[in-house]
N, C-alpha and C positions, 0 to 999 in steps of 0.2 A: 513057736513063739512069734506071736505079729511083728511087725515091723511098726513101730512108733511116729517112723517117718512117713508111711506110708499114705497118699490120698486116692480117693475115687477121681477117676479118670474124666468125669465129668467138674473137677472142681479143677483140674489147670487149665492156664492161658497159652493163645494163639504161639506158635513157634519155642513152645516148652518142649525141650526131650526128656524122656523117661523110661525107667526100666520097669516091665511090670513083671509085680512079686506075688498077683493072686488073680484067680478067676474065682467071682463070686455068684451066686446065685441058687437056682434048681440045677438039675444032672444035665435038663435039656439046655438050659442057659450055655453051660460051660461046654455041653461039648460042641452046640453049635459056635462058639467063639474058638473052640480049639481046628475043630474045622476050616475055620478062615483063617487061619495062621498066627491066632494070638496065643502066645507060650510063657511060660512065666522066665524070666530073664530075656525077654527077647527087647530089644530096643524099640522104640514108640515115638515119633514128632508129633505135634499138633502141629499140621498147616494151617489150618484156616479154623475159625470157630463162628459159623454162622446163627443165632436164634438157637434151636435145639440141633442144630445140626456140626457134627465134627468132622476132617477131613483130616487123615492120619497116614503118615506112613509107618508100616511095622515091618524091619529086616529089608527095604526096600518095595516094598508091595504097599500101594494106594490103598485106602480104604475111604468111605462114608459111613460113618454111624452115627443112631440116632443120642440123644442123652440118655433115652432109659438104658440103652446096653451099655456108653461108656460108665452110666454106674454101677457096673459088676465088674470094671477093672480095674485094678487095685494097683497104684504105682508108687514107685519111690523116683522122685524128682530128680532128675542130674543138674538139667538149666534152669 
């Protein structure tokens, strides 16, 4: 059953945290996001949100992703 509350990762703002509840896309999409350490329940900040560009910490591990991959993660808001 989806989550209602649930948004694409490209639709929150700078210094929002977040739990993600899905990885969407093709097999290759998801497993190369699983490979970087994005899990579903794992906690998510937004640092920074530059143009198309996001800066994230997941579990404490840095990241940069572009928009098109934050739109395959799927989150439920906490902030």
């Amino acid at each position: 059953m989806p989550d209602k509350n649930a948004i694409r990762l490209d639709e929150c703002h700078q210094d929002q945290t977040c739990t993600i509840v899905a990885l969407t896309g093709d097999l290759e999409t998801k497993l190369h996001l699983v490979n970087l350490g994005f899990h579903t329940n794992s906690h998510i900040k937004v640092l920074l949100v530059r143009g198309d560009s996001y800066i994230l910490t997941v579990d404490g591990s840095r990241f940069a992703v572009d928009k098109k991959i934050a739109h395959f993660i799927k989150v439920h808001p906490l902030s």
